[in-house]
C-alpha positions in Angstrom: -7.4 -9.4 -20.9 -8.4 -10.8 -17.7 -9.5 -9.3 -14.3 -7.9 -11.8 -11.8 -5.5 -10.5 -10.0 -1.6 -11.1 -11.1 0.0 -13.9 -8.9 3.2 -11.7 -8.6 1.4 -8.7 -7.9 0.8 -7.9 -4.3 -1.2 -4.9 -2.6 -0.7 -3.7 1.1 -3.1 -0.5 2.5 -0.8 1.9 4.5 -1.9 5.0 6.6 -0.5 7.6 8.4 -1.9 11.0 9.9 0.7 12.9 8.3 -0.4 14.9 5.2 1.4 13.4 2.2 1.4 13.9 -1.4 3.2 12.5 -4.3 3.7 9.2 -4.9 7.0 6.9 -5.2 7.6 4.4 -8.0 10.7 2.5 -8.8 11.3 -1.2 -10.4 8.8 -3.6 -8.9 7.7 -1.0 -6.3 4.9 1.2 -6.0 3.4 4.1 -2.9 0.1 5.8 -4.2 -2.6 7.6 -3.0 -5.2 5.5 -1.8 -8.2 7.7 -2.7 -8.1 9.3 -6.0 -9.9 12.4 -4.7 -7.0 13.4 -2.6 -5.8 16.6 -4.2 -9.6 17.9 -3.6 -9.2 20.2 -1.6 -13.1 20.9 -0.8 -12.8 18.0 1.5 -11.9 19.9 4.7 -11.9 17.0 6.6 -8.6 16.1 5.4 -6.7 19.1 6.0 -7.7 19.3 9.8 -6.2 17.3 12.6 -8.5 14.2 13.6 -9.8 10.7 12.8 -10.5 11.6 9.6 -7.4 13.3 8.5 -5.5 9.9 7.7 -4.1 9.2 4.5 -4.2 6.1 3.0 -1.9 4.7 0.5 -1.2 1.5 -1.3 1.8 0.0 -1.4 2.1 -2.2 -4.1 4.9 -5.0 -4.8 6.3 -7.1 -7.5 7.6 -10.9 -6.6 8.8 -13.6 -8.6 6.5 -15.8 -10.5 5.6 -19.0 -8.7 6.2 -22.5 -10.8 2.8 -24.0 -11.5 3.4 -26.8 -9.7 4.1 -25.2 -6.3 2.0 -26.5 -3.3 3.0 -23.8 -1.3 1.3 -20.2 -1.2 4.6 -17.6 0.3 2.8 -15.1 3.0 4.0 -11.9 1.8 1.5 -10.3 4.9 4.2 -8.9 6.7 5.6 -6.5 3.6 3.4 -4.2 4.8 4.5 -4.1 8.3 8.3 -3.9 6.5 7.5 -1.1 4.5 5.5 1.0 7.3 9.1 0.5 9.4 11.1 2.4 6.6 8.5 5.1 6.6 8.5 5.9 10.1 12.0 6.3 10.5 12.1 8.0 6.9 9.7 10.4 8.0 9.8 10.5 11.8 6.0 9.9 11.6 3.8 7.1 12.5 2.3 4.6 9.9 -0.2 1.6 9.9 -0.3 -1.4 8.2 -4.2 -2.2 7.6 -3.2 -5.9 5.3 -3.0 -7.2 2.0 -5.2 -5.7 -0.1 -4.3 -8.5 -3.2 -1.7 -11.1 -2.9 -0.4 -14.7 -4.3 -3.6 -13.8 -7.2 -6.2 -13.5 -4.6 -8.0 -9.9 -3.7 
């Protein structure tokens, strides 16, 4: 098995201050927790307003696999701004789009 990151894999990190939970998964598509201490709820920080009460996700997206011989590497950067557009108007709230996290098999 190797570590390197999939080629047709690619990661965005999301925030918002609104107080989420759950996740969302459906074909080549994936909204997760950031943090995997989210449901802790000992970290009061959180759970009040301020700076620190952001949550941070992961958006996560499957593309089609490159040919071996392409010179090209796609930009899939603004996916994450994409994705942050739905959510607001989803939700009615504000969210950020902090960049690729992994894409085109680089972290």
């Amino acid at each position: 098995m190797s570590l390197q990151p999939n080629r047709t894999i690619h990661k965005a990190l999301i925030s918002t201050t609104s107080r989420l939970i759950g996740q969302y998964e459906a074909d080549g598509m994936l909204i997760a927790h950031a943090w995997p201490d989210f449901y802790d709820h000992t970290a009061s920080a959180r759970w009040s307003e301020g700076p620190a009460s952001r949550s941070a996700f992961v958006f996560a997206f499957q593309t089609e696999n490159l040919p071996a011989d392409s010179a090209s590497i796609p930009n899939y950067s603004p996916m994450g701004d994409l994705i942050c557009a739905y959510l607001a108007v989803l939700f009615g709230k504000r969210f950020d789009n902090h960049g690729l996290l992994e894409g085109s098999g680089f972290f």
